[in-house]
C-alpha positions as CSV (number, residue, x, y, z in Angstrom):
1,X,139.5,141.1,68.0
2,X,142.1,138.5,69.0
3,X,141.4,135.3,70.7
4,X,142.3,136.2,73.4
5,X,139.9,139.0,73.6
6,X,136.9,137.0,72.6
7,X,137.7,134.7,75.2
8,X,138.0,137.7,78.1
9,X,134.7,139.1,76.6
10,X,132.9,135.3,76.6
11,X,133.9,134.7,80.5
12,X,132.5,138.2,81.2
13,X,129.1,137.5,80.0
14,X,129.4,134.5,81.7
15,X,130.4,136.4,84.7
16,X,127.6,138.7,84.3
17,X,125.0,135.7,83.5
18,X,126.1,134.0,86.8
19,X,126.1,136.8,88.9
20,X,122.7,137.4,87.6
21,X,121.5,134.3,88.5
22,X,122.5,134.3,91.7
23,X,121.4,137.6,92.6
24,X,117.6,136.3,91.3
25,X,118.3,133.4,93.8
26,X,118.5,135.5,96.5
27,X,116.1,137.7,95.8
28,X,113.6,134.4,95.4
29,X,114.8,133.3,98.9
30,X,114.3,137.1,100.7
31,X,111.2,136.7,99.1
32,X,110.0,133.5,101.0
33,X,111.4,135.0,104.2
34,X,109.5,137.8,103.8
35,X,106.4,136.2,103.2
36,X,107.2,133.7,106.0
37,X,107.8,136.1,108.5
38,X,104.3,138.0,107.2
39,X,103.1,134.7,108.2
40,X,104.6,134.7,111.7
41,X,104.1,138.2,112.7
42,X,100.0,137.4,111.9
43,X,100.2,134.2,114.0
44,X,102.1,135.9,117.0
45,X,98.8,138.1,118.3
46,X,97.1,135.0,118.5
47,X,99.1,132.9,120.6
48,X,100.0,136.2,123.3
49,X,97.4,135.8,125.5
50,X,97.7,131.9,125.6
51,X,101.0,130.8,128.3
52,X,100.4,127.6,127.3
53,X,100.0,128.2,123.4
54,X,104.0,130.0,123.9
55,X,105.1,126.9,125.5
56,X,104.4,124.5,122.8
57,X,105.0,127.1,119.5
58,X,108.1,128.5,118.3
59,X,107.0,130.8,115.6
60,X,110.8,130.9,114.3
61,X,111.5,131.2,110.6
62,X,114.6,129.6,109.6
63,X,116.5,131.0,107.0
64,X,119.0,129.5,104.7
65,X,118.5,127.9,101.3
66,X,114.8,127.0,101.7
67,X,113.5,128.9,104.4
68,X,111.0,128.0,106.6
69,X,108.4,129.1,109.9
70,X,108.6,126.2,112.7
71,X,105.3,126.0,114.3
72,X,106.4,123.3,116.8
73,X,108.9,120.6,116.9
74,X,107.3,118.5,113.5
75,X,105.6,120.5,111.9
76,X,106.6,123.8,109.9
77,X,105.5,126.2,107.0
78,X,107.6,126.2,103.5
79,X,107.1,128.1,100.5
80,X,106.6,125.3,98.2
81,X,106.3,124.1,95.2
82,X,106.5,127.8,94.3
83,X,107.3,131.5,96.2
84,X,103.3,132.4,96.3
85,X,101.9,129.2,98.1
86,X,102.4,128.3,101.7
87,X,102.7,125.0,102.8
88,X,101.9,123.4,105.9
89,X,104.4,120.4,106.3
90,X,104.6,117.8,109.1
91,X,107.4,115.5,109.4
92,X,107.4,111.7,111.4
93,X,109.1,108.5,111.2
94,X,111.0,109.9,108.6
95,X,108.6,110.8,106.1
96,X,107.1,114.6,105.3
97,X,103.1,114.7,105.0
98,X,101.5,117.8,103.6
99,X,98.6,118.9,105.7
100,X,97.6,122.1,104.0
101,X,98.4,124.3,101.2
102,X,97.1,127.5,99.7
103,X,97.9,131.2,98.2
104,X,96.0,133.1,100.8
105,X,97.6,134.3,103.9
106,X,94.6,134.8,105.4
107,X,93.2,131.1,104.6
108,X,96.5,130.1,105.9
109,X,96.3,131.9,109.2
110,X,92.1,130.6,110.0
111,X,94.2,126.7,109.1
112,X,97.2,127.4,111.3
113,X,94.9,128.9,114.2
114,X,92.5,125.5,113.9
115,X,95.4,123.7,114.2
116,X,97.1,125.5,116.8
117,X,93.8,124.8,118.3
118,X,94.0,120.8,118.0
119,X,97.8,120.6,119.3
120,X,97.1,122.4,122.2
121,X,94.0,120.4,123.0
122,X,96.0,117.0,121.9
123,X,98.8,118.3,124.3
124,X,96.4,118.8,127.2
125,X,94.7,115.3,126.5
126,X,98.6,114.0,127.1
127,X,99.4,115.9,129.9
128,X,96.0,114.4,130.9
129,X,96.8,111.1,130.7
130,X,94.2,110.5,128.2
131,X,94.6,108.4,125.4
132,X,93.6,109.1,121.9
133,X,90.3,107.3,121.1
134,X,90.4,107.8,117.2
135,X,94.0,106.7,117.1
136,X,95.4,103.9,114.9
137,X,95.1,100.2,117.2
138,X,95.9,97.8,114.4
139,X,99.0,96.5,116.5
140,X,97.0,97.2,119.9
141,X,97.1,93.3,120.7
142,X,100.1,91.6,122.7
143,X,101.6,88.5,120.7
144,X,99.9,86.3,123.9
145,X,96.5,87.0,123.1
146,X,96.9,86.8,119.5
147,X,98.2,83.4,119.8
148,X,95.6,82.5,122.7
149,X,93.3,83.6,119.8
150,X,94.8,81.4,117.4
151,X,94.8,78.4,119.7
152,X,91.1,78.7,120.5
153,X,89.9,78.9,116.8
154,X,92.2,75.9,115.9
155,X,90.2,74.1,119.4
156,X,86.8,75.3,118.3
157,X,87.6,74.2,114.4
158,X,88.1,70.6,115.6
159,X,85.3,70.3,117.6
160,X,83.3,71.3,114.6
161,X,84.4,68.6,112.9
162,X,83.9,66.4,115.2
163,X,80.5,67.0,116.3
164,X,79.7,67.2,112.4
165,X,81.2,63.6,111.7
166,X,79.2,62.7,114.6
167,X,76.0,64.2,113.1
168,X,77.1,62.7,109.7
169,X,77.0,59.4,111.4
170,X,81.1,59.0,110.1
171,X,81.9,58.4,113.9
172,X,80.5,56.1,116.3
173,X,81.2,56.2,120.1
């Protein structure tokens, strides 16, 4: 065998090996989409007889390099961190938080039913007008009544001191 001809036989076992690899690539994505869209077409029943539940869901699975099932606008189902376990991801202010993750279709359909559940009835408390009582009010005060706030413990801290130097017998009036 010439060099020539080890070199022709190398690059087609590399060929091959390649090839290979790619095809088991693709079949690992088709297998995501598959399971997604087992995923979606058990979700769909529930949402048909809610209007409302069809105006805020998509229920689209996105193919591509790491397919995925959009639930809504933020939040979506991957197959993550390997083909056999679904992921419920949600994504804000730039940062992806993992709300629930399992093996089980079926324990991933009762989740994604509860939570389709909770949007709808956070949706309707919007629509509503309604504010969320459990959410978040650490910044909830206006820089005016913090430094009212401010002011009025500095006033009060004084007038400690005063009445205590007073007390103390330091200060005679």
């Amino acid at each position: 065998m010439t060099e020539q001809d080890k070199l022709t036989a190398a690059l087609r076992e590399a060929r091959l090996a390649e090839s290979a690899q790619l095809e088991s690539a693709l079949n690992l994505r088709d297998a995501k989409s598959l399971r997604l869209e087992t995923l979606r077409t058990s979700l769909v029943p529930l949402l048909s007889g809610h209007s409302e539940a069809l105006k805020l869901f998509e229920l689209n699975v996105q193919s591509g390099a790491n397919p995925r099932l959009w639930i809504d606008l933020v939040s979506s189902v991957v197959m993550e961190p390997d083909p056999r376990t679904y992921r419920l991801v949600q994504d804000h202010d730039g940062q992806r938080e993992t709300l629930f993750e399992s093996g089980e279709l079926r324990a991933t359909v009762d989740f994604l039913t509860r939570y389709l559940a909770h949007r709808i009835v956070i949706h309707d408390r919007a629509v509503a007008g309604i504010s969320n009582p459990f959410k978040d009010s650490r910044l909830g005060y206006s820089l005016g009544s913090l430094i009212y706030v401010w002011i009025t413990g500095c006033a009060f801290g004084v007038l400690g001191l005063l009445v205590a130097a007073i007390l103390l017998g330091k200060l005679h009036f």
